[in-house]
C-alpha positions as protocol buffer text, in pm:
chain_id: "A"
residue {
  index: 1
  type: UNK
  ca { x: 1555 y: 1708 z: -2074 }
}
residue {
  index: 2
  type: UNK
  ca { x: 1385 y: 1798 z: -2382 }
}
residue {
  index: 3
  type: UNK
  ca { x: 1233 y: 2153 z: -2405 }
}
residue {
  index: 4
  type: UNK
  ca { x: 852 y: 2128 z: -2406 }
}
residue {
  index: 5
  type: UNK
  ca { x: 823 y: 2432 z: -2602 }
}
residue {
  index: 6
  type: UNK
  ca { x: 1022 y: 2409 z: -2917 }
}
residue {
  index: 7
  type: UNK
  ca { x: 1146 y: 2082 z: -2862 }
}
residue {
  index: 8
  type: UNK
  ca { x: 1509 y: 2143 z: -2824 }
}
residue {
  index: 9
  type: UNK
  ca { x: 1726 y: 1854 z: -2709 }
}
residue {
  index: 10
  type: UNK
  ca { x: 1870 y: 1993 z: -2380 }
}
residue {
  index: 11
  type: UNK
  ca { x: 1765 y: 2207 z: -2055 }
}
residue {
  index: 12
  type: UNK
  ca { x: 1965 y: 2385 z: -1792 }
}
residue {
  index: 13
  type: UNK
  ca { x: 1875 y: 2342 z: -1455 }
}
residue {
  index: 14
  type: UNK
  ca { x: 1876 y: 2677 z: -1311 }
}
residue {
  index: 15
  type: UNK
  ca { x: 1735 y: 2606 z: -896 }
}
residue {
  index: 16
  type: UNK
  ca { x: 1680 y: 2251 z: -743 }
}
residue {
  index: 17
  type: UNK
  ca { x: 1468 y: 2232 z: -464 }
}
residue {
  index: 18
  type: UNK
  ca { x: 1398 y: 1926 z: -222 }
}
residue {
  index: 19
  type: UNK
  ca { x: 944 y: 1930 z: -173 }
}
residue {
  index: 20
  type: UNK
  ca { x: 831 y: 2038 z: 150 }
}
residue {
  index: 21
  type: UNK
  ca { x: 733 y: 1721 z: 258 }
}
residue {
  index: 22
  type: UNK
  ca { x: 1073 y: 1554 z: 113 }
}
residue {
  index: 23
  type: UNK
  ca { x: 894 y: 1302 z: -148 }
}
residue {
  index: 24
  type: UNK
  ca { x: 986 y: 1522 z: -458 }
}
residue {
  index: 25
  type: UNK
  ca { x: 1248 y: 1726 z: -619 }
}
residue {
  index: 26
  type: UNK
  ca { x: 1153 y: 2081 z: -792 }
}
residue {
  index: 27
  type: UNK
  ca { x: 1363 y: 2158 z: -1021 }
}
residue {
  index: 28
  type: UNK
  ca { x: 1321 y: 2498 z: -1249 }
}
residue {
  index: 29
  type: UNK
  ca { x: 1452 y: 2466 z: -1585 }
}
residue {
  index: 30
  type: UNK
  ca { x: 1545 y: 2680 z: -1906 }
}
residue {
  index: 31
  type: UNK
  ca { x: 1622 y: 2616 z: -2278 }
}
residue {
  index: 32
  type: UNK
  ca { x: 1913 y: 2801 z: -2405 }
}
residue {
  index: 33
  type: UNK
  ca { x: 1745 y: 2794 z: -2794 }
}
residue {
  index: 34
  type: UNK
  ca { x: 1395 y: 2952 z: -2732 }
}
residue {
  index: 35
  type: UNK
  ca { x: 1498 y: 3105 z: -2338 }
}
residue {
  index: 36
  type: UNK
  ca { x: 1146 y: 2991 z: -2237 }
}
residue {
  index: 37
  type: UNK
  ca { x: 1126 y: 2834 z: -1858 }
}
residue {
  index: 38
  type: UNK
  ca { x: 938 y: 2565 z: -1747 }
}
residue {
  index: 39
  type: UNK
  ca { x: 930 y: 2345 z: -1382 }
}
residue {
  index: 40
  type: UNK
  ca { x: 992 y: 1980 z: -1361 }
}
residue {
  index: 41
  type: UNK
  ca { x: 916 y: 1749 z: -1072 }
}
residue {
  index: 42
  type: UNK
  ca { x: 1089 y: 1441 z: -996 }
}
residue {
  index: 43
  type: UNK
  ca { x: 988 y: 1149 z: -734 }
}
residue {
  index: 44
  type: UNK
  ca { x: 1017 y: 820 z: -677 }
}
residue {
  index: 45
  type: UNK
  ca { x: 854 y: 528 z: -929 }
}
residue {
  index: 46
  type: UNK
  ca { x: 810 y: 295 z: -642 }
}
residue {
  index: 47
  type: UNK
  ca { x: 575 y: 1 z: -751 }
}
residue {
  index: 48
  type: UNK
  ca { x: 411 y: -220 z: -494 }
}
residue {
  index: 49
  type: UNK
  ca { x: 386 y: -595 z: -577 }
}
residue {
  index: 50
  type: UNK
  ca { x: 134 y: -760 z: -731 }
}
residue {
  index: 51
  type: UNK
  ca { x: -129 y: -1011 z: -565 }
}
residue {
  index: 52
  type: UNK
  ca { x: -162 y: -1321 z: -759 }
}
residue {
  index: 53
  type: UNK
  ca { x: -491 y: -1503 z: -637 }
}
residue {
  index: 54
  type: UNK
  ca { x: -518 y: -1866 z: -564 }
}
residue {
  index: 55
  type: UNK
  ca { x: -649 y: -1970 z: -884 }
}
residue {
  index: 56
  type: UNK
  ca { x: -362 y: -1780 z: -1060 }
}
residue {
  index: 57
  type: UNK
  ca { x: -499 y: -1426 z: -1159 }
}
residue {
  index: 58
  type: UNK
  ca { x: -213 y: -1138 z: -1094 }
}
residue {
  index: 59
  type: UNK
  ca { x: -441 y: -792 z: -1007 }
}
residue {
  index: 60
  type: UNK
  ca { x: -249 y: -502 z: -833 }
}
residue {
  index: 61
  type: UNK
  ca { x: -206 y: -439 z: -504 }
}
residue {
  index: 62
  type: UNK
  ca { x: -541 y: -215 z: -409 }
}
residue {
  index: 63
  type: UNK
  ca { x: -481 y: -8 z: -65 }
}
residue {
  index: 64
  type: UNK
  ca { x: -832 y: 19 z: -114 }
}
residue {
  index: 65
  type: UNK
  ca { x: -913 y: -345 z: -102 }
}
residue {
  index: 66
  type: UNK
  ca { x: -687 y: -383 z: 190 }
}
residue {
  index: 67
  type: UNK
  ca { x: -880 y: -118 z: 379 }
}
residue {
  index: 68
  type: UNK
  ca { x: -1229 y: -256 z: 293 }
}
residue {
  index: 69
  type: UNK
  ca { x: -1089 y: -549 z: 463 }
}
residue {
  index: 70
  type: UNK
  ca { x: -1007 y: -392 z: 791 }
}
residue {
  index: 71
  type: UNK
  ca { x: -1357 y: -209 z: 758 }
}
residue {
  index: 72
  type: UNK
  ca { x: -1560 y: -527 z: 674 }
}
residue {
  index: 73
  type: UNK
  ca { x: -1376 y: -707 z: 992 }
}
residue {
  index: 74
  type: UNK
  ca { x: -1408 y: -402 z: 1226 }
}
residue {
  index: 75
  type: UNK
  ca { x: -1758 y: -341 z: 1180 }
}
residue {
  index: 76
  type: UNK
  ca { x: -1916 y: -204 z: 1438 }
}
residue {
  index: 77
  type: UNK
  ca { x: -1600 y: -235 z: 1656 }
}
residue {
  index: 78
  type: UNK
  ca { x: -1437 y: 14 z: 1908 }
}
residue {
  index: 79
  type: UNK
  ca { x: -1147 y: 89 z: 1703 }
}
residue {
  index: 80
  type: UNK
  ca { x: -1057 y: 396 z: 1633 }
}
residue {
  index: 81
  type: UNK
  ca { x: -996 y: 508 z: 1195 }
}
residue {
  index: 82
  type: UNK
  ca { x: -634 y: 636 z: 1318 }
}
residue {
  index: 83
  type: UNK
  ca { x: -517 y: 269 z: 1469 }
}
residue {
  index: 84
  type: UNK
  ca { x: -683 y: 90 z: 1124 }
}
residue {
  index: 85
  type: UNK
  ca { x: -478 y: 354 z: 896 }
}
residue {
  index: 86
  type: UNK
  ca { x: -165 y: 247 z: 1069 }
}
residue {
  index: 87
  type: UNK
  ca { x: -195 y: -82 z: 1032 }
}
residue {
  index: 88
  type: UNK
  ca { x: -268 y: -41 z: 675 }
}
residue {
  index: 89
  type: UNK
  ca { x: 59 y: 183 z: 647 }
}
residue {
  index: 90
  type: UNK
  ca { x: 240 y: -112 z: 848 }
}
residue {
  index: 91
  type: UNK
  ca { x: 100 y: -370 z: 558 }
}
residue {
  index: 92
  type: UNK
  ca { x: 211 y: -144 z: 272 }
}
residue {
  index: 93
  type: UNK
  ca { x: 520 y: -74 z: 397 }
}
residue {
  index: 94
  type: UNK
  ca { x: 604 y: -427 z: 477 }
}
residue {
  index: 95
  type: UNK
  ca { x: 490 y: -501 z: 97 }
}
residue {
  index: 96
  type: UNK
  ca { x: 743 y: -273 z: -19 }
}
residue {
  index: 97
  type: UNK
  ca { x: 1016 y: -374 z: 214 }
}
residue {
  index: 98
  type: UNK
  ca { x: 1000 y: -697 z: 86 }
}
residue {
  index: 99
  type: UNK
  ca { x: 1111 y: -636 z: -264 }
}
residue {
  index: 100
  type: UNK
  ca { x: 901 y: -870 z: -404 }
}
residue {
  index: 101
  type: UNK
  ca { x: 689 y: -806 z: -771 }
}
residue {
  index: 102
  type: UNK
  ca { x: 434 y: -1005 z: -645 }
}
residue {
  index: 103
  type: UNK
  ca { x: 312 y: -1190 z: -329 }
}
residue {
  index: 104
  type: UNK
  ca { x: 38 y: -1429 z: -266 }
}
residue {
  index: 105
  type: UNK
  ca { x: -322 y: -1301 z: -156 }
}
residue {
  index: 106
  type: UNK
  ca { x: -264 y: -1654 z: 122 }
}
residue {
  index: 107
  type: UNK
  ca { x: 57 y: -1384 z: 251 }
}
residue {
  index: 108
  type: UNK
  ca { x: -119 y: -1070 z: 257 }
}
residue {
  index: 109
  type: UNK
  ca { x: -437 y: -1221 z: 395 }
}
residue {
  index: 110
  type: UNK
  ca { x: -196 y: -1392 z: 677 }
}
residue {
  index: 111
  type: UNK
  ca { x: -87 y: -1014 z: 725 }
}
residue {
  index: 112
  type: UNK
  ca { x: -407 y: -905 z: 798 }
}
residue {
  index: 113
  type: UNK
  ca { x: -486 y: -1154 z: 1008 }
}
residue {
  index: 114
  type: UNK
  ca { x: -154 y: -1055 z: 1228 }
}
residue {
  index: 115
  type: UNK
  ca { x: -260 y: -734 z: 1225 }
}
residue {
  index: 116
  type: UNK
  ca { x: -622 y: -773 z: 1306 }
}
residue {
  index: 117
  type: UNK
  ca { x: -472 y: -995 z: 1608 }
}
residue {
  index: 118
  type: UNK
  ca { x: -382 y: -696 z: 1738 }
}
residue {
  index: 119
  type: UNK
  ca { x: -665 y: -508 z: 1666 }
}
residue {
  index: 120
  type: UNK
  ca { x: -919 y: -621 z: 1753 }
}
residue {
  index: 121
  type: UNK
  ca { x: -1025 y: -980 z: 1866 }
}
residue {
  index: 122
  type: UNK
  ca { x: -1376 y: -1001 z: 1742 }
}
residue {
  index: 123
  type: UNK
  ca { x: -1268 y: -841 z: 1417 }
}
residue {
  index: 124
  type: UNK
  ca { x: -974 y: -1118 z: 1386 }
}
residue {
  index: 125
  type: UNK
  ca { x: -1217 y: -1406 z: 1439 }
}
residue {
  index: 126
  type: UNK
  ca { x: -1460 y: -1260 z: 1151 }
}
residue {
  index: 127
  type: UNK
  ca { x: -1184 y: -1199 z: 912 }
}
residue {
  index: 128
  type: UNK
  ca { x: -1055 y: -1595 z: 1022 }
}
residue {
  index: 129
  type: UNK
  ca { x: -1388 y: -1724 z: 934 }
}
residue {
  index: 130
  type: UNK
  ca { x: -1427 y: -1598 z: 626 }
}
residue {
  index: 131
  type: UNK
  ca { x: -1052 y: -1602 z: 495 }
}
residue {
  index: 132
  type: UNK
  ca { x: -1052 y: -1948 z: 630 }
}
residue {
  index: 133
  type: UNK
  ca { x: -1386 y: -2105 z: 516 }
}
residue {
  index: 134
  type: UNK
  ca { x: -1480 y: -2182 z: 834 }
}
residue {
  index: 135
  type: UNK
  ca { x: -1707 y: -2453 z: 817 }
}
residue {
  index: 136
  type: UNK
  ca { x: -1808 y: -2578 z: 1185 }
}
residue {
  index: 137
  type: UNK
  ca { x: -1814 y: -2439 z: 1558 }
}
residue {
  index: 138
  type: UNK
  ca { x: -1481 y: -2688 z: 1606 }
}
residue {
  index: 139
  type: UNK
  ca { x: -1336 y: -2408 z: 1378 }
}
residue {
  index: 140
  type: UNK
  ca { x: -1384 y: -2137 z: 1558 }
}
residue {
  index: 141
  type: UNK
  ca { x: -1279 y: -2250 z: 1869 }
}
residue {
  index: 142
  type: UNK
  ca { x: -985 y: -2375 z: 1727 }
}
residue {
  index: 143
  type: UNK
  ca { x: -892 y: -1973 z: 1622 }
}
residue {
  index: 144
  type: UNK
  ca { x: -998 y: -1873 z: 1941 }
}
residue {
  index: 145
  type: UNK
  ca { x: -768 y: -2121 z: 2091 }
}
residue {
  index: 146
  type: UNK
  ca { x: -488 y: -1970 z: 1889 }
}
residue {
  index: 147
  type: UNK
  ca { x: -566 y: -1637 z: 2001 }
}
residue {
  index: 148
  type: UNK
  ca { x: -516 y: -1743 z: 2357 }
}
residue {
  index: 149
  type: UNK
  ca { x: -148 y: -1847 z: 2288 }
}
């Protein structure tokens, strides 16, 4: 690695450390040219895929999105801010498991919808409705009927 002081070509490593928490290396460095020392950190680049909307616009995945979601859905429902943060952790991990560089909003809005299943039932209905364009009654019952099942 270059030296950020005078710019010399090459570092030693003198100490690697793994992070506390397991995510990150630590590793101390010094340039033989100047002897000046300096830290570097290195982690994982791990990129989640990107959502590509039904009428064809790619945005990034937003965790924030994802959890305004669960909060829109949940409103005013006995559900507790640890069970909704799981399920959001389930949803991102799942996103990176799959390996993918992007991924339909239809898919992650289906994984949601899993997810909310489990939740909540209320919630699920309210998220169906609106992901779904519910237009009639004969709609709902037809999600509450698949619910049941």
């Amino acid at each position: 690695m270059k030296c950020h002081f005078c710019g010399a070509p090459d570092t030693q490593v003198i100490e690697t450390r793994l992070s506390e928490d397991g995510t990150s290396i630590r590793r101390r460095r010094r340039c033989p040219k100047c002897e000046k020392r300096f830290t570097t950190y290195e982690t994982a680049d791990i990129r989640l895929p990107q959502v590509v909307k039904a009428n064809g616009i790619r945005e990034e995945f937003s965790e924030t999105k994802l959890r305004e979601s669960f909060r829109r859905a949940l409103h005013k429902r006995p559900v507790s801010a640890q069970l909704v943060d799981e399920a959001v952790a389930k949803i991102r991990q799942k996103l990176l498991t799959l390996g993918e560089r992007e991924i339909p909003s239809r898919e992650l809005g289906e994984m949601v919808m899993h997810a909310l299943s489990k939740l909540d039932k209320v919630a699920y209905i309210r998220f169906a409705s609106v992901y779904r364009s519910f237009q009639d009654v004969d709609d709902f019952r037809d999600a509450i009927r698949d619910l049941d099942q």
